[in-house]
C-alpha positions as CSV (number, residue, x, y, z in Angstrom):
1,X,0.0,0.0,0.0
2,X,1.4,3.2,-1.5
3,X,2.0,6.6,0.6
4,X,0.3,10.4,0.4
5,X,2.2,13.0,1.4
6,X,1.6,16.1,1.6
7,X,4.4,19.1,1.0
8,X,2.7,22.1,1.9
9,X,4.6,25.4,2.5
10,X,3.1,28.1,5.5
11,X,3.6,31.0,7.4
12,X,4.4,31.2,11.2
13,X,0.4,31.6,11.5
14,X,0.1,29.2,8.8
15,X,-1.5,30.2,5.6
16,X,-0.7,28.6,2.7
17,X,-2.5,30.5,-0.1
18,X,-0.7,31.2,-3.1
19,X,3.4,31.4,-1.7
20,X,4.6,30.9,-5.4
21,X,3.2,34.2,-7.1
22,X,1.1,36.9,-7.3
23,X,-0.7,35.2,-9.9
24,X,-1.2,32.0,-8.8
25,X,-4.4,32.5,-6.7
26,X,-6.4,35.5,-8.3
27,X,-9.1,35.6,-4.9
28,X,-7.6,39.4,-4.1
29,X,-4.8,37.8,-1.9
30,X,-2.7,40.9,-1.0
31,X,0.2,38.1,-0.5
32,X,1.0,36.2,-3.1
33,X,4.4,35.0,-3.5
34,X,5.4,35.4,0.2
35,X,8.0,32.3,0.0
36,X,9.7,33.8,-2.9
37,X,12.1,36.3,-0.7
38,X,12.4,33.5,1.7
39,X,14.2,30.7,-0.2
40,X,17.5,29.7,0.1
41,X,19.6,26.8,-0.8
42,X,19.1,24.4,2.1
43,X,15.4,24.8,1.5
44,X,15.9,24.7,-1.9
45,X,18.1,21.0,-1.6
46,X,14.9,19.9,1.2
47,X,12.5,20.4,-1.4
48,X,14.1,18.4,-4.0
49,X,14.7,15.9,-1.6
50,X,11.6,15.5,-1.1
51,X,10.0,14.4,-4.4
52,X,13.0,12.0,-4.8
53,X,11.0,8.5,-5.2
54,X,8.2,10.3,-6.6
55,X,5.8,8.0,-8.9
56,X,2.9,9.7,-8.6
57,X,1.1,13.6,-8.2
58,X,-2.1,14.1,-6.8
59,X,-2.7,18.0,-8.0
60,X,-6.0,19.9,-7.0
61,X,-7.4,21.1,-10.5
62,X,-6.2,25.4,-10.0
63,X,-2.4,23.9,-9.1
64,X,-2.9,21.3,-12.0
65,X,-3.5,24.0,-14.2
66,X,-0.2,25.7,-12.5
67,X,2.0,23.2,-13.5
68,X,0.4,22.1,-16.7
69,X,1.2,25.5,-18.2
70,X,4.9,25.3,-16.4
71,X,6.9,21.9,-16.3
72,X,6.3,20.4,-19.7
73,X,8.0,23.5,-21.2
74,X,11.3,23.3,-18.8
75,X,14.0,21.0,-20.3
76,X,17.1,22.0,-18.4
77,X,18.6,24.7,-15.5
78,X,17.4,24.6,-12.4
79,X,14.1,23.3,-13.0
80,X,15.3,20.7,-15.1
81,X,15.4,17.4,-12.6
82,X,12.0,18.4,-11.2
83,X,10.4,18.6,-14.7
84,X,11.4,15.4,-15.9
85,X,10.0,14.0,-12.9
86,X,6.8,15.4,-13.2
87,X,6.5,15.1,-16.4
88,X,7.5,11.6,-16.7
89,X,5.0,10.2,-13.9
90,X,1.0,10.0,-13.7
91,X,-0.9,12.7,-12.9
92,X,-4.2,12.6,-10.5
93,X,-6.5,15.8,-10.4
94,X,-9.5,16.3,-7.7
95,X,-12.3,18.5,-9.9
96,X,-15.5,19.1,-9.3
97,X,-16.1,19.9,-12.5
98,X,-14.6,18.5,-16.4
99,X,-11.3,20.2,-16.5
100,X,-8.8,19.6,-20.0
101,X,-6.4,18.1,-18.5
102,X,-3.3,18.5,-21.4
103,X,-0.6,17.2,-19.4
104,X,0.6,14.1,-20.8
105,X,-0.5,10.8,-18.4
106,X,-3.1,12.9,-16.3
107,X,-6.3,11.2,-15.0
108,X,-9.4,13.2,-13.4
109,X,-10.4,10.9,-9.7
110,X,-14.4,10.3,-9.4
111,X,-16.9,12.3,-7.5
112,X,-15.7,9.2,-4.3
113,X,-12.2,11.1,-2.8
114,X,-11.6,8.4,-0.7
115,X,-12.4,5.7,-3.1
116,X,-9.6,7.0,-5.4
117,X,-6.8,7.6,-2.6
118,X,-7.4,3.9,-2.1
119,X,-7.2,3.2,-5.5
120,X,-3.8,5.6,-5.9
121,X,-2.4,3.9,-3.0
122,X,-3.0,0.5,-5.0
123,X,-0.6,1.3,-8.0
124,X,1.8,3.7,-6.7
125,X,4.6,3.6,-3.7
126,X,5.0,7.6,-2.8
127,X,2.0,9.9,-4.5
128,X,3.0,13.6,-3.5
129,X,0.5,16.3,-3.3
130,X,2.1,19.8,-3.7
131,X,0.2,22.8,-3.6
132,X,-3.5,22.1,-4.3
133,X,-5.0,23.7,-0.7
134,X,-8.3,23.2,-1.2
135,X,-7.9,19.5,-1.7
136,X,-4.8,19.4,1.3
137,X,-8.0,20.1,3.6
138,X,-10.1,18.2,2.6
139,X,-7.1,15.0,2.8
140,X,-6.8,16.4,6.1
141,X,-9.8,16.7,7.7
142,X,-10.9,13.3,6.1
143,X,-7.1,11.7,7.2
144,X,-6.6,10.7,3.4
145,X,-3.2,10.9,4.2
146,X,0.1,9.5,5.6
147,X,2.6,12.3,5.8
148,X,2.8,15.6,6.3
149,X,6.3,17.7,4.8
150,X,5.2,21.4,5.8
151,X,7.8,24.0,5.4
152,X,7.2,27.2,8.3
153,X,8.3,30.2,7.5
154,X,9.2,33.1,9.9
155,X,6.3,35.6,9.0
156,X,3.2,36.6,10.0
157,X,0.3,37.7,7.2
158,X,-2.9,37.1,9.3
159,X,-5.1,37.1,6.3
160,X,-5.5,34.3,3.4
161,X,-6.6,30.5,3.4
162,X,-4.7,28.5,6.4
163,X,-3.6,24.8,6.4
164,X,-5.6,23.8,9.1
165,X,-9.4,25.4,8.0
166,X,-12.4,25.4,10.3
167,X,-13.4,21.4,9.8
168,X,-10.0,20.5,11.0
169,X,-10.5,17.3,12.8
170,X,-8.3,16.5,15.5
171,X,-5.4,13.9,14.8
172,X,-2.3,12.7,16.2
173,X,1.1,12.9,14.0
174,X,4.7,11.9,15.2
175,X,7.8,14.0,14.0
176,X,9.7,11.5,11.9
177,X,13.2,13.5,12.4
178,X,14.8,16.8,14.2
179,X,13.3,19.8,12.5
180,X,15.8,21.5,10.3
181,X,16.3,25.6,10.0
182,X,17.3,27.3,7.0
183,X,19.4,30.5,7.1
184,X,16.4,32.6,6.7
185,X,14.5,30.8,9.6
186,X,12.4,28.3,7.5
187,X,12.0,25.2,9.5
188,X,11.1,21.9,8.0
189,X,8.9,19.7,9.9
190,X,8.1,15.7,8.6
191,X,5.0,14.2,10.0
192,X,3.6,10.7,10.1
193,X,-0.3,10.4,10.6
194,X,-0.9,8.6,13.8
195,X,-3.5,6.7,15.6
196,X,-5.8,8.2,17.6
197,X,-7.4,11.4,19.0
198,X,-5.3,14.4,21.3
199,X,-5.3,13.1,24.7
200,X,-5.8,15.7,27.4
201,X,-4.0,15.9,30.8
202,X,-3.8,18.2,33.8
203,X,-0.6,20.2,34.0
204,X,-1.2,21.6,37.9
205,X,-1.2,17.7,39.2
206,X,1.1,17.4,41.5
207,X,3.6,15.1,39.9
208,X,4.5,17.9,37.5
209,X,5.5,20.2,39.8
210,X,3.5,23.2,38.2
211,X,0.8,24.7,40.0
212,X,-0.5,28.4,40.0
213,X,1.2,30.9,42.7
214,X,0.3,33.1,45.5
């Protein structure tokens, strides 16, 4: 049975609308781009780390669209490793409605989200989903996944679309290794879903010595 993970980028108060460019999420976002001035190699390398092993994406249809229009046209430079990856592996796209999907080996899933994660999981070993919010939520609220790669980055916006919406369920997840900062004070966090619900203690009992003061 394959893996979803999840490599989502977000601010200190987590948002993760739109961090590659102005353009790339035309809902009036005053903030689009934020990651840009943020980058730096060691984030740069953990990124590409990350989709090493790759054999599968599973885009939402508005980051499909992104990349469609981006990686089959890059053949070399930077970008060059990453867009032979993509473009050389299946593509799965979560749409509501009957998008053209141009990319060569792209597939739209049926109306039955969790139906197709199951069915992903049966062909391929590591399916990434980059970007996509919209669908991120919905993977996480409805634990459709297995790990989370999120990216924090060391400002505030306190507007735009966070990682963790409103029908957040609560989960457990276990750091997989030390968190990592970049120069500019990214920190990279990996994540493994767990098994059960938040447990809930009481931090005044007296066996941890914390209690409230006269």
């Amino acid at each position: 049975m394959g893996l979803i993970h999840i490599e989502m980028f977000a601010t200190l108060d987590l948002v993760g609308q739109a961090p590659g460019g102005p353009d790339e999420d035309p809902e009036g976002f005053p903030f689009g781009g934020w990651q840009a001035p943020l980058l730096d190699e060691v984030s740069g390398g953990q990124v590409g780390a990350a989709y090493q092993g790759t054999d599968a994406l599973l885009l939402g249809r508005r980051t499909y669209d992104i990349f469609a229009a981006y990686w089959p046209h890059q053949k070399g430079g930077e970008d060059g490793e990453i867009a032979a990856l993509f473009n050389g592996i299946p593509k799965y796209v979560a749409s509501r409605g009957k998008p053209d999907l141009p990319w060569a080996d792209s597939t739209q899933l049926g109306p039955d989200l969790a139906a197709a994660v199951d069915e992903i999981r049966e062909r391929h070993e590591n399916i990434k989903v980059v970007g996509s919010l919209n669908l991120v939520q919905t993977l996480l609220r409805e634990k459709l996944f297995d790990r989370l790669d999120l990216w924090v980055h060391p400002i505030v916006l306190g507007v735009g679309k966070k990682v963790f919406d409103e029908g957040a369920v609560p989960a457990n997840l276990t750091l997989l290794e030390p968190p990592v900062a970049s120069p500019t004070g990214t920190v990279y966090l990996r994540y493994a879903l767990a098994e059960g619900t938040p447990g809930t203690g009481d931090m005044s009992a007296p066996d941890r010595g914390v209690g409230t003061q006269d």
